[in-house]
C-alpha positions in Angstrom: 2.9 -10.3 -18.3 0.0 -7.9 -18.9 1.4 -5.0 -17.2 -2.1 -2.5 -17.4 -2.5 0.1 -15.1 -6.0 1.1 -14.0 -6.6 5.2 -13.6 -9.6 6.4 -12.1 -11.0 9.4 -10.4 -10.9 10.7 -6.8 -14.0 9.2 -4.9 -15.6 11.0 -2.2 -15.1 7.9 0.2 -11.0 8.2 -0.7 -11.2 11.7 0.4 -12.7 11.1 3.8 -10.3 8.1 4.4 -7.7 10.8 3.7 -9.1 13.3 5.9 -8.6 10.7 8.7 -4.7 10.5 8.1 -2.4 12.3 10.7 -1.1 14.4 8.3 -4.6 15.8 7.1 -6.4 15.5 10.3 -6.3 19.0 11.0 -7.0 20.2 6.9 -10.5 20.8 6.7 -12.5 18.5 4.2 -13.2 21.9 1.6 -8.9 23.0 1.6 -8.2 19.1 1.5 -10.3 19.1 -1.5 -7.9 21.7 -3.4 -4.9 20.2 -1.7 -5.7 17.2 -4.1 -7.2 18.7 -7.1 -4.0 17.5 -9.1 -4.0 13.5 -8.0 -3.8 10.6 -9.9 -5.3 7.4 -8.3 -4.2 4.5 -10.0 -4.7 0.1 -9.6 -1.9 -2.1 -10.3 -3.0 -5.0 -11.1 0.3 -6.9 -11.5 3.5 -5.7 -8.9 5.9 -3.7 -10.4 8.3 -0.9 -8.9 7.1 2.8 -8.0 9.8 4.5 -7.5 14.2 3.8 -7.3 16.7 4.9 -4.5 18.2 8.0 -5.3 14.9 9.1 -8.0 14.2 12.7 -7.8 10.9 13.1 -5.4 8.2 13.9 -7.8 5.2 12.7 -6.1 4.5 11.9 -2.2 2.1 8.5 -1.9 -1.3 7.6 -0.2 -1.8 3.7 -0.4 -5.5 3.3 0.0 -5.7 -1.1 -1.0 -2.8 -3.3 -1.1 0.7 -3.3 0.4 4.0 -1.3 -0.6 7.1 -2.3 0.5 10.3 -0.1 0.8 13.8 -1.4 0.6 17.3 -0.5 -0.1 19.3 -3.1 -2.3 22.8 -4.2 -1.9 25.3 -4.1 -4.5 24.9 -7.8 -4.7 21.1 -7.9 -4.8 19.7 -8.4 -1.6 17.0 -6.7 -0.7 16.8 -5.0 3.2 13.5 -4.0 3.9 13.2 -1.1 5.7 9.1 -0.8 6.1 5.9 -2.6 4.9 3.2 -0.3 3.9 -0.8 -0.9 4.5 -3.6 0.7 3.7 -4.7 3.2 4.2 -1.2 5.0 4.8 0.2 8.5 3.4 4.4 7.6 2.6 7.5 9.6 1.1 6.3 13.1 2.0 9.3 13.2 4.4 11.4 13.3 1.0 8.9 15.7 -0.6 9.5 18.7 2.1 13.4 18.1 1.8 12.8 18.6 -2.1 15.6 15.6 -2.4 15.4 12.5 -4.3 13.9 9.3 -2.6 16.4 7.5 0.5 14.9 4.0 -0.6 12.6 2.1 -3.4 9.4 1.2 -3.5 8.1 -1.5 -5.1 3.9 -2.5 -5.3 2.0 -5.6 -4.3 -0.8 -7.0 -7.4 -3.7 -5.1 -6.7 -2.3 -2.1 -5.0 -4.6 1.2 -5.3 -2.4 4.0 -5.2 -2.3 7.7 -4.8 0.2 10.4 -6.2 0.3 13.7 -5.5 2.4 16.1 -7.8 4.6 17.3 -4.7 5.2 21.1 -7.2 1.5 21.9 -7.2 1.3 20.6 -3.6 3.9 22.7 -2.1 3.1 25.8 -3.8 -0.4 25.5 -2.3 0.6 25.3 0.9 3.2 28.3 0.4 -0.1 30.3 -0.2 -2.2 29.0 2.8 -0.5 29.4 5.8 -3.1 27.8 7.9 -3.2 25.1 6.3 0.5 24.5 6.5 0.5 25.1 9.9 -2.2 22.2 10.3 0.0 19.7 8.8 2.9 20.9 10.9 0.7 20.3 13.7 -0.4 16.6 12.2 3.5 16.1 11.7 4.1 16.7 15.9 1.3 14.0 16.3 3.2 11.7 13.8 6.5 12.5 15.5 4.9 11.4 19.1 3.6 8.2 17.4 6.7 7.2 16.6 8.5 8.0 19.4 6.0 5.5 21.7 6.5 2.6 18.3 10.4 3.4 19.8 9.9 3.2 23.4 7.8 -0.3 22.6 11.0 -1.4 21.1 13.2 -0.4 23.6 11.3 -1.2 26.2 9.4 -4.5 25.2 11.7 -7.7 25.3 11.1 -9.8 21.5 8.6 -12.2 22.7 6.4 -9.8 24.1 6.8 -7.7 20.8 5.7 -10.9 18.6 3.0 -11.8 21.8 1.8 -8.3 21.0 2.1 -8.4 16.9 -0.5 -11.6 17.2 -3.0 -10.4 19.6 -3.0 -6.8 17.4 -4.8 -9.6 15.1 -7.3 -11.2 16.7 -11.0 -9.7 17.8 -10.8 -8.1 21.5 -13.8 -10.7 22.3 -11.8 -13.8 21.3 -10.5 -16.0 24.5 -10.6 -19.2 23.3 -8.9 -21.2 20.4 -8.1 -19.0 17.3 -6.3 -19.4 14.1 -5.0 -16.1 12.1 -3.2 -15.7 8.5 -0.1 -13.5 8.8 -0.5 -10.6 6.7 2.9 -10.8 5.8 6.0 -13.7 5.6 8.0 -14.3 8.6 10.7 -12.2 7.7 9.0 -9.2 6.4 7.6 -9.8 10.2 10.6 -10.1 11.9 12.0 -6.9 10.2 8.5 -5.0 11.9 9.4 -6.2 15.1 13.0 -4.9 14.9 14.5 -8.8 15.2 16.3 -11.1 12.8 14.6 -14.5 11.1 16.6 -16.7 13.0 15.6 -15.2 16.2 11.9 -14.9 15.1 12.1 -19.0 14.4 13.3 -19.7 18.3 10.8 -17.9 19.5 8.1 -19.6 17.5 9.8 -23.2 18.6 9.6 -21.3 22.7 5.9 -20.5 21.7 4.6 -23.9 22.0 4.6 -24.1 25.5 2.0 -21.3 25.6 0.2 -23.0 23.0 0.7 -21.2 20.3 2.4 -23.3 16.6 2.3 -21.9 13.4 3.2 -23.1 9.5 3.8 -20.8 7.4 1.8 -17.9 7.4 -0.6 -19.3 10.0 -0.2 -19.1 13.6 -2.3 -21.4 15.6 -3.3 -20.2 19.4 -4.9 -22.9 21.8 -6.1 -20.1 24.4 -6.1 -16.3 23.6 -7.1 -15.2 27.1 -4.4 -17.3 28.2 -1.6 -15.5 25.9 -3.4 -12.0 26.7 -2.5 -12.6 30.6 0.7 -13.8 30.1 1.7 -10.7 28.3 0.2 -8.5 30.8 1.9 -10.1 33.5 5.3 -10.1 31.9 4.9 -6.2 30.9 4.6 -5.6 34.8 7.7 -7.7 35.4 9.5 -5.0 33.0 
């Protein structure tokens, strides 16, 4: 398998998708611009693995095209996935600021676009602007309250209305008829984003059809949008 890896400069369109990341809202676009003077950007063209469980944390990751996928493998193979990453999506700079080794691996989709950043040079620029590390510590907060409301959706969101909510995420805000969308991912790497197993991702698909809603596959098939968008609502108030 041809295995070639693609290296390329820094654009100036990479750097203001960056600049719109939680974690570098706050930089300004001229300090962001040093932050990353030592980056690599690199497309894989084939899939391949990016970095092992328990690898010394090296580099932190910005995937700007593509899809990574983290995962921690049992001693008998299987793979648990923990998280799907898509673009464009800063990962593994939790790791980076404990100056451990990685909790998980990572492994690349064919035509990923990838960003590292030497976490050495990274940290010791930060160490000598304290404003700007204060900024990122500020984006990190943000981060932290986004998660924490991705928590209460789980806790507080039964499974059907999770999945109800994963499709309509999908689909045009002016759609209200018939539609027809192309999961990004398999069912179980979706059932793992909504926090529930296959099997019970499968029962609710075979419940769906009496909202009109059937899917094969990686299709999913909705008679009436507007239909599914007031159900959802109406359930949510019943919470």
């Amino acid at each position: 398998m041809n295995k070639i890896q693609i290296s390329e400069a820094l654009s100036t369109k990479d750097l203001r998708q960056i600049a719109k990341l939680p974690f570098f809202f706050h930089v300004p676009i001229t300090r962001l611009e040093i932050l990353l003077g030592d980056v690599s950007v690199m497309t894989h063209p084939n899939e391949g693995l990016l970095f092992s469980h328990d690898d010394p944390v090296d580099y932190i990751y910005i995937l700007l095209a593509g899809m990574v996928t983290i995962s921690r493998y049992h001693e008998d193979g299987a793979q648990a996935i923990i998280e799907t990453i898509t673009p464009v999506r800063l990962f593994a700079e939790a790791a980076a600021f404990l100056q451990g080794h990685y909790p998980a691996t990572a492994e690349y989709a064919s035509g990923s676009r990838i960003i590292s950043i030497p976490v050495a040079p990274f940290l010791k620029k930060l160490s000598a602007s304290p404003q700007t590390a204060f900024s990122i510590l500020g984006s990190l907060a943000l981060r932290e309250q986004e998660l924490s409301a991705q928590l209460d959706t789980l806790k507080l969101h039964t499974p059907s209305q999770r999945l109800l909510q994963y499709f309509l995420e999908h689909i045009p805000g002016d759609v209200s008829g018939p539609h027809t969308l192309t999961l990004r991912h398999d069912k179980a790497v979706v059932a793992k984003k909504l926090g529930i197993t296959p099997e019970s991702l499968s029962r609710l698909l075979a419940r769906f059809s009496q909202y009109g809603i059937t899917s094969a596959r990686r299709t999913v098939h909705i008679d009436n949008v507007g239909k599914v968008r007031s159900y959802l609502e109406a359930s949510r108030k019943k919470v």
